[in-house]
C-alpha positions as CSV (number, residue, x, y, z in Angstrom):
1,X,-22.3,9.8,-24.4
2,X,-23.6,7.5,-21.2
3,X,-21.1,7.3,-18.7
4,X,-20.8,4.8,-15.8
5,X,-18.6,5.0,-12.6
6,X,-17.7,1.9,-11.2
7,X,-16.2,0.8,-7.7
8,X,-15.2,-2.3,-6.8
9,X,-16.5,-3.4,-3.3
10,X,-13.7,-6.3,-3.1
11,X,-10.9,-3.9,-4.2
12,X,-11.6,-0.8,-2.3
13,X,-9.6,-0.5,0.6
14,X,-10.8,3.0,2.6
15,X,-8.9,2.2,5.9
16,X,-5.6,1.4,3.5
17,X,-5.3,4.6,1.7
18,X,-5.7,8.2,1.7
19,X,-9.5,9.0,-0.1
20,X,-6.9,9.5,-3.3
21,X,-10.5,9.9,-5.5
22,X,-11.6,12.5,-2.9
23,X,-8.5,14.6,-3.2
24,X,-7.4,14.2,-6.2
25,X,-10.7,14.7,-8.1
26,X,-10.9,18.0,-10.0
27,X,-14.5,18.6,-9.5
28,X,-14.8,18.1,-5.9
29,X,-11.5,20.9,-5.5
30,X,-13.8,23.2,-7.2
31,X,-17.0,22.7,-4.7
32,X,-18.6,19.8,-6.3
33,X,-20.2,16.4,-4.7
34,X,-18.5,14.6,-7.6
35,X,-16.7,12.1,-4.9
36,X,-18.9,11.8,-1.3
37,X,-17.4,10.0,1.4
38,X,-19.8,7.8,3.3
39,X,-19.0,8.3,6.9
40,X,-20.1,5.3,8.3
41,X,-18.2,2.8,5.5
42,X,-15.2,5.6,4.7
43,X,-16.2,4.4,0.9
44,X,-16.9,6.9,-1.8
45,X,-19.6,7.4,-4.3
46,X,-19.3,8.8,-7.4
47,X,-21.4,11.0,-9.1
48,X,-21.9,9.9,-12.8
49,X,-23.8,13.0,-13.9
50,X,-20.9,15.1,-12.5
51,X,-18.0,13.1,-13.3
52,X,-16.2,14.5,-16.2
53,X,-14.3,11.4,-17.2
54,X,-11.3,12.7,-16.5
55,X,-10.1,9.5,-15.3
56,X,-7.5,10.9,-12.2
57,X,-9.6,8.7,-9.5
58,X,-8.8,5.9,-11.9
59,X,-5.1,6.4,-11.8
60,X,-5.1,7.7,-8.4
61,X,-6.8,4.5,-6.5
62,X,-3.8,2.9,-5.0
63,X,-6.4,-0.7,-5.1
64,X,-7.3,-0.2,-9.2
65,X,-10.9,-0.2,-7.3
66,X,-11.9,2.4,-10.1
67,X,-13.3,2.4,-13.0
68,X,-15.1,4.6,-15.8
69,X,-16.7,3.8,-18.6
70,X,-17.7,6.1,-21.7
71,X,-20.6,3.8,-23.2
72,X,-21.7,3.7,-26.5
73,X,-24.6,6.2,-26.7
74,X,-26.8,3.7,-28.3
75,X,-27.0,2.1,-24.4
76,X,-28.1,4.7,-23.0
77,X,-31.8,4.7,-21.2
78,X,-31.1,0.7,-22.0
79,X,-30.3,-0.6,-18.9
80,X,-32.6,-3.7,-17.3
81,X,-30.6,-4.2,-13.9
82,X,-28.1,-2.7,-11.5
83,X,-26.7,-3.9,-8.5
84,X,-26.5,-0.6,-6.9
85,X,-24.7,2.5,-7.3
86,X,-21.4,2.6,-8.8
87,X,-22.3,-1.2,-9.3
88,X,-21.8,-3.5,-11.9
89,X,-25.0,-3.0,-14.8
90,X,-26.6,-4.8,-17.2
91,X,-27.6,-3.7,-20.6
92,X,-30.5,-5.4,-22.8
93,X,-31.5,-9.2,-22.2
94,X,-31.4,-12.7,-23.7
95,X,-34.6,-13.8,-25.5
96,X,-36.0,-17.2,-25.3
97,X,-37.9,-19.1,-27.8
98,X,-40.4,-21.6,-27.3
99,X,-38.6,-24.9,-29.4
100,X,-35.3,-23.8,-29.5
101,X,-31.8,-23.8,-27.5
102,X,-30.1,-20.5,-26.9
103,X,-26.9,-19.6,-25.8
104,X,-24.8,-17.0,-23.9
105,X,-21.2,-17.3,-24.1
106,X,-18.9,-14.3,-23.4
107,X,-16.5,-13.3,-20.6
108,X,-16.8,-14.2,-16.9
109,X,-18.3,-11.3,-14.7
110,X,-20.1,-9.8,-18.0
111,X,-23.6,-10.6,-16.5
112,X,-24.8,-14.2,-17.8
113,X,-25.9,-15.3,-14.8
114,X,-27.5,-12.1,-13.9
115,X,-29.4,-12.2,-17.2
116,X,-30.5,-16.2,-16.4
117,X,-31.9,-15.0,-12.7
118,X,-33.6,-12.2,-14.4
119,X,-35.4,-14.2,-17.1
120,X,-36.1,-16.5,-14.2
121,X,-37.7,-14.8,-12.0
122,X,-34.8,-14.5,-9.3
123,X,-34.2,-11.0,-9.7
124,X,-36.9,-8.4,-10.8
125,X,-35.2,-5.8,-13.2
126,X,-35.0,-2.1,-11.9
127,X,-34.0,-0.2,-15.2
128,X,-30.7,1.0,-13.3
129,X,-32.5,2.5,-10.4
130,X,-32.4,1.4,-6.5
131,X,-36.3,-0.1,-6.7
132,X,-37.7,-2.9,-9.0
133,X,-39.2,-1.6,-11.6
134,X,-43.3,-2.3,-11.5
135,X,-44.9,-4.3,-14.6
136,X,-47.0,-1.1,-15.9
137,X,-43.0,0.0,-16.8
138,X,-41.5,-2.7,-17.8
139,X,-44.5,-3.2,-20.3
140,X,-43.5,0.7,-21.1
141,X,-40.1,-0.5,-21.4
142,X,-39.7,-3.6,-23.6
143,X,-42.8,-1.9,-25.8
144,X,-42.2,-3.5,-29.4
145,X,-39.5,-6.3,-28.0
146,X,-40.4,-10.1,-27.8
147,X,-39.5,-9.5,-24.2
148,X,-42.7,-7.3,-23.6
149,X,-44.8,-10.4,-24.2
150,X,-42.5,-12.3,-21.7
151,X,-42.9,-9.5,-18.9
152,X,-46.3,-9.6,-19.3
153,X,-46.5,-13.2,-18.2
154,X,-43.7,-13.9,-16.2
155,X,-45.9,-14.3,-13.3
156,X,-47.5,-17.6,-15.2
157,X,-44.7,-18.6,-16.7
158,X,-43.2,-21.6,-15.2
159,X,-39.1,-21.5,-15.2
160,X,-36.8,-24.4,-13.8
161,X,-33.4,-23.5,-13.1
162,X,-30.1,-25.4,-12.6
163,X,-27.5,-23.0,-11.2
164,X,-24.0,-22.9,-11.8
165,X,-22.5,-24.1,-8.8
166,X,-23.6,-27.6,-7.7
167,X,-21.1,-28.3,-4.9
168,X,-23.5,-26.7,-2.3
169,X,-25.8,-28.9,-3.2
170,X,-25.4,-32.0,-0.8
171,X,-25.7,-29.0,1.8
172,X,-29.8,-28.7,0.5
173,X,-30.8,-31.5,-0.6
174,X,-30.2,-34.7,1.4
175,X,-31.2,-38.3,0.5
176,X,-30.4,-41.2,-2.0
177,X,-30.2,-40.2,-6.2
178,X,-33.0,-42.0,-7.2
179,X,-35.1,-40.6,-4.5
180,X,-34.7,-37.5,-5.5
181,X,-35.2,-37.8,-9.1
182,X,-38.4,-39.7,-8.1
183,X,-39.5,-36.5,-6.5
184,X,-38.2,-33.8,-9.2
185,X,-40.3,-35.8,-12.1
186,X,-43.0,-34.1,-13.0
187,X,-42.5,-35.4,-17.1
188,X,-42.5,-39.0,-16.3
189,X,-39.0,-39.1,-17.6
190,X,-36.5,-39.9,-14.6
191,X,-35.4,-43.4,-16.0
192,X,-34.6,-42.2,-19.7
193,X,-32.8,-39.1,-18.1
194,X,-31.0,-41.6,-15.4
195,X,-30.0,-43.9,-18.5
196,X,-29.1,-40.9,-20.7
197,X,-26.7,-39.1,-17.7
198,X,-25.4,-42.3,-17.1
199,X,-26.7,-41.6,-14.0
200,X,-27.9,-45.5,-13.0
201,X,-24.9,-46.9,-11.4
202,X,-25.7,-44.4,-8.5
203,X,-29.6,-44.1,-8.2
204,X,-29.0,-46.0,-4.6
205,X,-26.2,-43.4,-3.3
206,X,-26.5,-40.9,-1.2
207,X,-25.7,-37.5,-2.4
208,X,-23.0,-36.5,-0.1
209,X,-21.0,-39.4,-1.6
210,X,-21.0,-38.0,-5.0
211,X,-18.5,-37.1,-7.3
212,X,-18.6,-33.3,-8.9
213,X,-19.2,-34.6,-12.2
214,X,-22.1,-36.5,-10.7
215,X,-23.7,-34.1,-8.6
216,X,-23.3,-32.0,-12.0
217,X,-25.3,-34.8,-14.0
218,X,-27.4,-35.4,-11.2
219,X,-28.8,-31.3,-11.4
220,X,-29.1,-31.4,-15.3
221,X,-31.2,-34.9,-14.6
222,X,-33.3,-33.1,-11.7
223,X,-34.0,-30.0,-13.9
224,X,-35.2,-31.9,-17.2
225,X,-37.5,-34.1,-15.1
226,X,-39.8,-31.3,-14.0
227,X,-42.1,-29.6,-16.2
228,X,-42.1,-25.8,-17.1
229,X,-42.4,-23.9,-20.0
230,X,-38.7,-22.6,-19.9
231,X,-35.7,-24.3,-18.6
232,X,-32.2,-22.4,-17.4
233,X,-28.8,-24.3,-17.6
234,X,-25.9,-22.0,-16.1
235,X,-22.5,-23.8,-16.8
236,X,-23.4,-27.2,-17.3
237,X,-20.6,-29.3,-18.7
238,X,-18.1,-28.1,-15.6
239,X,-16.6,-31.4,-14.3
240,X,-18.4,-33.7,-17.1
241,X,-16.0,-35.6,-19.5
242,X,-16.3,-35.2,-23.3
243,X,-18.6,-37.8,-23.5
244,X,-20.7,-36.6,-20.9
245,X,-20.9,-33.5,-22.3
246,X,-22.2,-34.7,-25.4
247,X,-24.8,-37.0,-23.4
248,X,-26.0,-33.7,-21.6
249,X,-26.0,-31.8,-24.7
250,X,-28.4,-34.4,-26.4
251,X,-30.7,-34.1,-23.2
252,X,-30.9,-30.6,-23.1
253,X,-31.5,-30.5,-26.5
254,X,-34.1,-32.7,-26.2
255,X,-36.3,-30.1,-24.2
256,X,-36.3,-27.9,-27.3
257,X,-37.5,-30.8,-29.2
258,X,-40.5,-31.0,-27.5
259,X,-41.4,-27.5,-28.0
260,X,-39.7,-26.0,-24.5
261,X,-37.7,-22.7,-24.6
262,X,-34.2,-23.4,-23.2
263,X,-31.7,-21.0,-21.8
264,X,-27.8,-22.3,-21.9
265,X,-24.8,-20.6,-20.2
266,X,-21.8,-22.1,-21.4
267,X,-18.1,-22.0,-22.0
268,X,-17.1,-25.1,-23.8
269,X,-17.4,-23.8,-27.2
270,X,-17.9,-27.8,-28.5
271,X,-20.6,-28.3,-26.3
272,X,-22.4,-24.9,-27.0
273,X,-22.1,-25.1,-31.1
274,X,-23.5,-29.1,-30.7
275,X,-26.8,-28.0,-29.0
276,X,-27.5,-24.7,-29.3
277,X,-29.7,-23.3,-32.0
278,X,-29.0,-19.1,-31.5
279,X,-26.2,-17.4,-29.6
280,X,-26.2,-13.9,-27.7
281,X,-22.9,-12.6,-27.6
282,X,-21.9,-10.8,-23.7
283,X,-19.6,-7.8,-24.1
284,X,-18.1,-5.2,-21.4
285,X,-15.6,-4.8,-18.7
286,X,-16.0,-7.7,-16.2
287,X,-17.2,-7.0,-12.7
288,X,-18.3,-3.1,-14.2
289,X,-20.9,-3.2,-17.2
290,X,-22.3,-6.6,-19.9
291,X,-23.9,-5.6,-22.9
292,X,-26.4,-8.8,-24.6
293,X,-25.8,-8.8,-28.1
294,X,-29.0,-9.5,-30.6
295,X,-29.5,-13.3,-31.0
296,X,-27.5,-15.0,-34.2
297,X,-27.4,-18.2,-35.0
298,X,-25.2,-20.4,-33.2
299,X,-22.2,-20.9,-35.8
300,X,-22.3,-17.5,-36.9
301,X,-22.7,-15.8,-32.8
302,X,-19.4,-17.9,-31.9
303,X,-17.6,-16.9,-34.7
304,X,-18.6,-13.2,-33.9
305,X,-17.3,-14.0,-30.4
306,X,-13.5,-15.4,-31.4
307,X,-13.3,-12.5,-34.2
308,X,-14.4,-9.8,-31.2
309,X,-16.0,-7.6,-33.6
310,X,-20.1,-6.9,-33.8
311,X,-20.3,-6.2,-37.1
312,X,-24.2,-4.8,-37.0
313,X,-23.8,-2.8,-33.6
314,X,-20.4,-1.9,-35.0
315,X,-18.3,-2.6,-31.3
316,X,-15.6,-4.6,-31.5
317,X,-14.8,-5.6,-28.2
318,X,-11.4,-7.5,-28.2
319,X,-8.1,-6.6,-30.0
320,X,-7.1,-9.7,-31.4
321,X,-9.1,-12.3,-32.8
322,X,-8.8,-16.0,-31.7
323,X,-7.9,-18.2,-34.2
324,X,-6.8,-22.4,-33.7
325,X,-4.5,-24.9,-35.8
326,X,-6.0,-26.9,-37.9
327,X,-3.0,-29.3,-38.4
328,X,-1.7,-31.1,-35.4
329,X,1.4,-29.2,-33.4
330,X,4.7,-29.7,-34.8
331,X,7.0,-32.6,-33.5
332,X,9.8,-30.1,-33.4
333,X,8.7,-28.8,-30.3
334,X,9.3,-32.1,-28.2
335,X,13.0,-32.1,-27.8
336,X,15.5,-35.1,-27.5
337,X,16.7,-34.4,-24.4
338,X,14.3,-36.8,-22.0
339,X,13.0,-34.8,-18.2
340,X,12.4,-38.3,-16.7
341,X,11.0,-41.6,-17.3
342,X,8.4,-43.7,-15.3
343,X,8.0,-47.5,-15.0
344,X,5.1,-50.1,-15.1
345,X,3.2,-48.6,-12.6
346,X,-0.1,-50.2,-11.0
347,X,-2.5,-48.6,-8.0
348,X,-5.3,-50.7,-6.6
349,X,-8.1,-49.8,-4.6
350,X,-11.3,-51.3,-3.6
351,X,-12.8,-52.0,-6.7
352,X,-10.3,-50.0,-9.1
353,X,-7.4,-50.7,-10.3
354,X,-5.2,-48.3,-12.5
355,X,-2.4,-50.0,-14.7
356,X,0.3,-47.5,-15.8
357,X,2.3,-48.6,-18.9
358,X,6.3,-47.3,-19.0
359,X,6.7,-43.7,-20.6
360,X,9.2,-40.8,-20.6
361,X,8.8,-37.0,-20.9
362,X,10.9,-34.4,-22.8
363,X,12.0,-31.1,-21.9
364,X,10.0,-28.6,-22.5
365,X,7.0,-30.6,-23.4
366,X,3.3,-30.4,-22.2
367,X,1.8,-33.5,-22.1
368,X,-2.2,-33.6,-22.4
369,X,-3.7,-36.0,-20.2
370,X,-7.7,-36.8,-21.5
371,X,-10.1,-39.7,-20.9
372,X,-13.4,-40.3,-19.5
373,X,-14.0,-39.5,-16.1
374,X,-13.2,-42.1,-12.6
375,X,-10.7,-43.7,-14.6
376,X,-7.9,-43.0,-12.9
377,X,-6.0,-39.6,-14.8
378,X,-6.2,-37.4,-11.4
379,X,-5.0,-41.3,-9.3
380,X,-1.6,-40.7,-12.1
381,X,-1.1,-37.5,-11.2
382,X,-1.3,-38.0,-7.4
383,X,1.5,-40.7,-7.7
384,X,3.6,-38.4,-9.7
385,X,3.3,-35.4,-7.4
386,X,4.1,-38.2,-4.0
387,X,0.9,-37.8,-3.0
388,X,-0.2,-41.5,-3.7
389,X,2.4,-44.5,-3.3
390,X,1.8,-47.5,-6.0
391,X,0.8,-50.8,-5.0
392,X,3.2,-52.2,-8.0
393,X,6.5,-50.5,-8.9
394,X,8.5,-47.4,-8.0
395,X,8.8,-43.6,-8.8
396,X,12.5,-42.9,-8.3
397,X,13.1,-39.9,-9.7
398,X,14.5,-36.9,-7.4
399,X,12.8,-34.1,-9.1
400,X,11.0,-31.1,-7.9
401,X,7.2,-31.1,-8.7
402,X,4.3,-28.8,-8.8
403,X,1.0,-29.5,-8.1
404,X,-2.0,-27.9,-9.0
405,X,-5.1,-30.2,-7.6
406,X,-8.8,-31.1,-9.3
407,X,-10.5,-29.9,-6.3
408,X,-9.7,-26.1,-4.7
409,X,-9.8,-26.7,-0.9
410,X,-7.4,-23.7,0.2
411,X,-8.0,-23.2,3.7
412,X,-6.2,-20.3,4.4
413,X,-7.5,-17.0,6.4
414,X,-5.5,-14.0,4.7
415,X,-5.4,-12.4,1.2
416,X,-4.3,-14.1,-1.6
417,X,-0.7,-12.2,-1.6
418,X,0.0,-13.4,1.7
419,X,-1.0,-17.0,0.7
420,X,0.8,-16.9,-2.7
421,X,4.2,-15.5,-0.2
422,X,3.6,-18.2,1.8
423,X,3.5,-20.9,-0.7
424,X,6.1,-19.5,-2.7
425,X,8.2,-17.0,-0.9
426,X,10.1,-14.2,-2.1
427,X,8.5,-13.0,-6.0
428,X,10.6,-13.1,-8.4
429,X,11.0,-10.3,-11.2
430,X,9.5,-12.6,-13.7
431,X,6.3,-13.9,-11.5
432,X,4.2,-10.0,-12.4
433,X,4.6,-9.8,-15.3
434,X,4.6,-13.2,-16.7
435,X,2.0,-14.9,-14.5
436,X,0.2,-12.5,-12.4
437,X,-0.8,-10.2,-15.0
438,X,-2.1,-12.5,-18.1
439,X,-3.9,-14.8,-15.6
440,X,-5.7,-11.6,-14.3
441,X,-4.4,-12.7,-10.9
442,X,-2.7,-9.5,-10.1
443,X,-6.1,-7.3,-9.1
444,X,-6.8,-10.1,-6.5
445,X,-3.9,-9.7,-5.1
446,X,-5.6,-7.7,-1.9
447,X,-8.5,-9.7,-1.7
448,X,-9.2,-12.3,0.6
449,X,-8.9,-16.0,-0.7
450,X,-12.2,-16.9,1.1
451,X,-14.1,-14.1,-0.7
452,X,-13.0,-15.7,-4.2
453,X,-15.2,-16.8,-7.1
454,X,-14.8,-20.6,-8.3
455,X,-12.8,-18.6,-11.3
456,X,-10.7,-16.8,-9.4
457,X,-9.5,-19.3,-6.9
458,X,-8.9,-21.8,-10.2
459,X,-6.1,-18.7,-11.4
460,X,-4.8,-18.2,-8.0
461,X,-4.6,-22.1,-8.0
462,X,-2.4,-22.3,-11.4
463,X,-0.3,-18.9,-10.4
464,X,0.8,-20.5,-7.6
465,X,1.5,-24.1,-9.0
466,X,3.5,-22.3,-11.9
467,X,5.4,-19.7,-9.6
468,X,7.0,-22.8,-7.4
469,X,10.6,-23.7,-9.4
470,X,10.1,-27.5,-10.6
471,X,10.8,-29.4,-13.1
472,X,7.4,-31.3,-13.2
473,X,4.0,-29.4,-13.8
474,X,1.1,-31.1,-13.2
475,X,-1.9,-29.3,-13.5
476,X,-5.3,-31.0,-13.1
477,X,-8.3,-29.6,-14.5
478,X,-7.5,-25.7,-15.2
479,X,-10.0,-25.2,-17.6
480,X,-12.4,-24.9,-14.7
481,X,-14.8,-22.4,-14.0
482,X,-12.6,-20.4,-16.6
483,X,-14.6,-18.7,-19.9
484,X,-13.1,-19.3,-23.2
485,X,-10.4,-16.3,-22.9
486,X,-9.1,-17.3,-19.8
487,X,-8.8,-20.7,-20.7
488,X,-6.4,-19.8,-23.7
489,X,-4.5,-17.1,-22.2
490,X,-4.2,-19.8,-19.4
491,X,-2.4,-22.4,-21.9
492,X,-0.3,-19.5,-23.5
493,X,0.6,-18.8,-20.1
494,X,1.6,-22.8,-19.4
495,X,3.4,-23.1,-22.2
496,X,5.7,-20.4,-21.6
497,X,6.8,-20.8,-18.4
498,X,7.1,-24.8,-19.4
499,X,9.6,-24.0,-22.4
500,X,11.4,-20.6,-20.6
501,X,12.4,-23.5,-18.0
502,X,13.0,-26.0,-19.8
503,X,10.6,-28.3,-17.6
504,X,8.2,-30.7,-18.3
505,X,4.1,-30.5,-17.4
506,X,0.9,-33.0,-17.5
507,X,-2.5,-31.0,-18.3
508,X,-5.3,-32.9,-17.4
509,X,-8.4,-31.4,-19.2
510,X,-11.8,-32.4,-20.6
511,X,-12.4,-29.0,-23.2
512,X,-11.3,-30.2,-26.4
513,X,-10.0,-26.4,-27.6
514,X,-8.0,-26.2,-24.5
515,X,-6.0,-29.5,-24.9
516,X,-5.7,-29.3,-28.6
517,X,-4.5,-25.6,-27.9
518,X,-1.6,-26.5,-25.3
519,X,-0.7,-29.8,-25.7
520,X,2.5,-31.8,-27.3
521,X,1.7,-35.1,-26.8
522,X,-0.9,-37.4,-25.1
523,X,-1.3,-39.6,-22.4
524,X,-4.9,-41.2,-22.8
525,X,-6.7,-43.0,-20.2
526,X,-8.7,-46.2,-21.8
527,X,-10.7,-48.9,-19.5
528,X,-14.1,-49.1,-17.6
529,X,-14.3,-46.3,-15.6
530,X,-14.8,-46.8,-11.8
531,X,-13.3,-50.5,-12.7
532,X,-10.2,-50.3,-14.5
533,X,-8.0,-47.9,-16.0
534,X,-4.6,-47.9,-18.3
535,X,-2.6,-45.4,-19.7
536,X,-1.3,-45.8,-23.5
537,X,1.3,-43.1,-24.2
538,X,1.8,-40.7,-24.4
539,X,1.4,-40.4,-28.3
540,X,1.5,-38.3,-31.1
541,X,-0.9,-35.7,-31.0
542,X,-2.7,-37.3,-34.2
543,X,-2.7,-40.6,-32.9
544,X,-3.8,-39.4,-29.4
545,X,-7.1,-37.9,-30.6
546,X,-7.9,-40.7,-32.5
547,X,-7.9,-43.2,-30.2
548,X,-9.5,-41.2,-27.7
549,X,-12.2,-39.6,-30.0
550,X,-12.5,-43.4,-31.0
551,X,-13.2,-44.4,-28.0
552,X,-15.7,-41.8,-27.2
553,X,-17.3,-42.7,-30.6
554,X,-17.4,-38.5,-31.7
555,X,-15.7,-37.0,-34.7
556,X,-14.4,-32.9,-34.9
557,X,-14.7,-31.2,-38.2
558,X,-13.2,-27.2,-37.9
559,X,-14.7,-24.2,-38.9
560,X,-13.1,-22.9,-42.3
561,X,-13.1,-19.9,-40.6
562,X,-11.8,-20.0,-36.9
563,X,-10.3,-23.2,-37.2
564,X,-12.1,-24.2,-34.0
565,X,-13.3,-27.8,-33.4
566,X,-16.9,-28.4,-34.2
567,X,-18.6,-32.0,-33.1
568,X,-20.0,-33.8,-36.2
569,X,-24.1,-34.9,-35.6
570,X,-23.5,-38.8,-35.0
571,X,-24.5,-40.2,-38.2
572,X,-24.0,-36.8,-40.2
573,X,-22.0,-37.5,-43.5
574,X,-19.4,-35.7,-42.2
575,X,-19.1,-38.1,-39.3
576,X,-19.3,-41.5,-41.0
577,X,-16.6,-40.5,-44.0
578,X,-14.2,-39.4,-40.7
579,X,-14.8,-42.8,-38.6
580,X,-13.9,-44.5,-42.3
581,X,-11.3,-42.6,-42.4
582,X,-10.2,-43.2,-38.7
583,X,-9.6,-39.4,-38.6
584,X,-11.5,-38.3,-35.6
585,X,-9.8,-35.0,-35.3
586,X,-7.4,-33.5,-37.5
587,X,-7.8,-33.8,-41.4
588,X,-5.2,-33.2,-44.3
C-alpha cells in the first residue's frame, strides 16, 4: 500500500517545540533516518519508504503539522505532480475535449488549480520527483490515455487561462475596459461578450475603479475574446450575482459550441450543472494529497460528489452524504417574539438611491438577503451595523451587532489567534468546539493572517463575527472563496449559534444552495442596479424566490435524487410550465 508523509510548511513550528517527530519516532530510536532534521531550517523530513505508519509523529506534533496517508494501492506509480517532499501531490489529471465543457468540483486544497496550471502549461508535471519530467516519459507515462495525445502537443497547443483570483489584477493591467478588451480580441467578439457580461456600462472606466464582480466579468470577457484551442476558467462566478452567473455560464458555454475544449473550476453547483457537459470529481485530504476521478457526466459526477462515494473506484470519500429540502423551511422556526424593527429607511448617493420599506425581525431567525448586484444589499447592511447613517429616517434600536464585511481587508500583523483575542477577547468554552472546529478555523489558529488564502481569511472572517455576543448577525457574502462543504457546514454553523442565542442574523449571498439551505425568510432587493434600489420584505421563503427568480427571469427544478436545485434551460418545458405556474423555485 503507497504511503505518503505530509508536513505542513504553514503549520510547522521548529523554534516552538521540541523535534516531538524526531524523538518520539520509533524508527529513528532504533538507528534509522526515518525523521532528518535539516540544520539550517530546524524542519524535518520524513522518510516515506521507512515510515511505518505508525502515526506517533502525527499525534506527537504539538502544530497538527503531520500527516500520513495510507493510499489506495491502485495510486501508486500514478502521481503527475508534487510540490516537493513531504508536499502536497497530485494523482491522475482532468481531460479535455475538443466541443465540450468540463468540470472539476471537489474540496478546496485537493489540487484543481494545480491540475488547471498543469493542463495549461504553467507547471510541467514531474511524476512525484524533484525534476520535470521530459516528454520521452511523459509519452511513456500517459501511454494508452487521451492525455498522451495532449502531451505530445502541448507545445502547439494554444491555452488561455483566467485564474482564480482577479483582485490583483488592476495591479497588471492598467488602462480603460474597452481598451483592453480591444487588445485581448483575437475572435472578433469583444462587443457580443461586452453586451453578454453586461459589461457596456463600463467600457470607458478605468480598471482600478472596478467593482470585484466587474473585474470578475471583465477576465471571463478578456479570456473568451482571444483565440486558442483550449480555454481554463478557475472559479468564475465568485462575486457575480445569479444572473450573472447564468450570463457567464452561457458565454463559456459558448466556446464549446464552437468546437473549443473548455476547462471549468467551480463551486456553485447551479452554475456548474447549467454549463458543464462532464464532471471529474477531486478527492483527498486538503493541503496533503487530490485524487482526479474519471470524467462522468455532469448530473451524474455531482451527484457522485454530494453522495461521497465512487462507486467504480469503490472510495467513498465523505461519511455523510449531502442531501437538500425540497419543500420550503418550516414557518415554525420564526418565532413570535420580534428582535427589532426598522423604519422607512432611504440612502442617497451620487447617482443611487436605496429606499428601505419598514420590516421587523424574529428571534432566532436568519434572514436571507439576495438580489442582483450594486443594488444596494451590502448599503442595508452598512446602516444596520452604524457603519452608514441614512439620509431619510432613523435606526434607534440599542442593540449589539456583528459585522462580518463583503470585502476581507484585515490589516493586522500577528497570527490569527492573537487577532481573533484581540477582536473578541477572552474564548469562551463554547467558541472551539462550536465555531473553531466545524469552520476548520482551529488549524489556523498559529498561522499568520497575512499568509491566508482568500478561503481561509473568509472563515476566520465569520469565526470572528459569530464569536462577538450580539444580537444582530450580519454576515455579507460568506459563501466566498468557500467550496460546496464549507459553504454548508458554514450555514449549519450560522444557524446554530443564531437559534442557541436566541439572536437574529441577515445573510447576504448570491449561491442559490447556500441561501435556500440557511435561510427563514427573505429580504429581496428589486430596482435598477447602480440607479435605484428597494427592499420588499422580508417574505416567506416561497414567495421570496419567486419574486426574485421572477425577476431574474430563471426557474429551479431539483434533482429526484439530491434534492439540490438545478437551473431549467430558458425555454426548456420544464421552464415554461414553472413561469405559468409562477413557481420559480419550490414545487408541491
Amino acid at each position: 500500500m503507497p504511503r505518503i508523509a505530509i508536513l505542513d510548511q504553514d503549520s510547522c513550528q521548529p523554534k516552538r517545540c521540541s523535534l516531538e517527530c524526531h524523538r518520539y519516532c520509533p524508527g529513528v530510536r532504533t538507528g534509522d533516518d526515518t525523521v532528518i532534521i535539516d540544520e539550517r531550517t530546524g524542519r524535518p523530513t520524513i522518510s516515506e519508504e521507512l515510515c511505518t505508519g505508525c502515526g506517533i509523529c502525527v499525534h506527537k506534533c504539538p502544530f497538527r503539522a503531520i500527516s500520513i496517508i495510507n493510499l489506495p494501492q491502485e495510486l501508486e506509480g500514478r502521481c503527475i505532480y508534487r510540490y516537493g517532499p513531504n508536499r502536497f501531490a497530485l494523482y491522475e489529471l482532468p481531460i479535455p475535449r475538443a466541443g465540450k465543457v468540463m468540470g472539476l468540483v471537489g474540496q478546496n486544497g485537493t489540487g484543481k488549480t494545480t491540475a488547471v496550471e498543469i493542463l495549461a502549461g504553467r507547471l510541467r508535471p514531474n511524476l512525484g520527483l524533484r525534476e520535470a519530467a521530459p516528454p520521452k516519459v511523459l509519452n511513456e507515462f500517459f501511454k494508452g490515455s487521451e492525455l498522451q495525445a495532449y502531451f505530445a502537443r502541448i507545445g502547439r497547443v494554444k491555452t488561455v487561462y483566467k485564474p482564480q483570483a482577479i483582485d490583483g489584477l488592476p495591479k497588471v493591467v492598467r488602462g480603460e475596459v474597452g481598451a483592453l478588451l480591444a487588445k485581448a480580441d483575437e475572435r472578433g467578439a469583444s462587443r457580443e461578450l461586452s453586451e453578454a457580461l453586461g459589461l457596456n456600462e463600463v467600457l470607458d472606466r478605468n480598471i482600478k475603479l472596478l467593482s470585484g464582480g466587474e473585474l470578475q466579468r471583465l477576465a471571463i470577457a478578456a479570456t473568451a475574446a482571444r483565440e486558442a484551442d483550449i480555454y481554463y476558467f478557475d472559479e468564475p462566478s465568485s462575486h457575480l450575482d445569479v444572473y450573472q452567473r447564468l450570463n457567464a455560464a452561457r458565454v463559456i458555454r459558448g466556446l464549446a459550441e464552437v468546437g473549443k475544449a473548455v476547462l471549468v473550476v467551480e463551486h456553485d453547483l447551479a452554475m456548474l450543472d447549467y454549463m458543464c457537459d462532464y464532471v471529474h470529481v477531486l478527492y483527498g485530504k486538503p493541503r496533503a494529497y487530490g485524487v482526479v476521478s474519471s470524467p462522468r457526466g455532469v448530473r451524474v459526477g455531482i451527484n457522485v460528489f454530494l453522495d461521497g462515494y465512487l462507486r467504480e473506484e469503490n472510495v467513498r470519500f465523505r461519511r455523510e452524504s449531502i442531501r437538500f429540502e425540497v419543500r420550503p423551511p418550516s414557518k415554525a422556526r420564526v418565532a413570535g417574539r420580534a428582535m427589532f424593527s426598522y423604519p422607512k429607511l432611504k440612502k442617497r448617493f451620487k447617482g443611487f438611491e436605496l429606499e428601505v420599506t419598514p420590516g421587523s425581525v424574529y428571534v432566532g431567525e436568519v434572514v436571507g438577503v439576495v438580489g442582483p448586484n450594486a443594488i444596494g444589499k451590502t448599503t442595508f447592511v452598512r446602516m444596520l451595523a452604524g457603519e452608514l447613517k441614512p439620509t431619510v429616517g432613523r435606526l434607534g434600536f440599542k442593540l449589539a451587532v456583528a459585522h462580518k464585511s463583503q470585502y476581507l481587508r484585515i490589516e493586522f500583523g500577528g497570527t490569527v489567534e492573537a487577532w481573533l483575542r484581540e477582536l473578541i477577547g477572552e474564548f469562551s468554552p463554547a467558541f472551539d468546539p462550536e465555531i473553531l472546529q466545524p469552520l476548520e478555523v482551529s488549524p489556523l489558529l498559529e498561522r499568520r493572517l497575512e499568509e491566508l488564502s482568500g478561503g481561509e481569511l473568509q472563515r476566520v472572517a465569520i469565526a470572528a463575527c459569530l464569536g462577538q455576543p450580539a444580537d444582530i448577525y450580519l454576515i455579507d457574502e460568506p459563501s466566498a472563496y468557500l467550496d460546496v462543504e464549507q459553504r454548508l457546514s458554514t450555514a449549519r454553523v450560522i444557524r446554530r449559534v443564531i437559534e442557541r442565542r436566541e439572536a437574529a442574523a441577515f445573510v447576504v449571498d448570491h449561491d442559490m444552495l447556500s441561501v435556500d439551505f440557511i435561510s427563514d425568510r427573505l429580504l429581496v432587493f428589486t430596482g435598477e442596479p447602480s440607479q435605484v434600489g428597494k427592499t420588499q420584505g422580508p417574505l416567506g421563503m416561497r414567495e421570496g424566490m419567486n419574486m426574485f427568480l421572477r425577476e431574474v427571469g430563471v426557474t429551479f427544478r431539483r434533482d429526484p435524487q439530491t434534492g439540490r436545485p438545478r437551473a431549467n434551460k430558458p425555454g426548456s418545458g420544464l421552464d415554461r410550465e414553472q413561469k405559468e405556474r409562477g413557481e420559480y423555485f419550490y414545487l408541491g
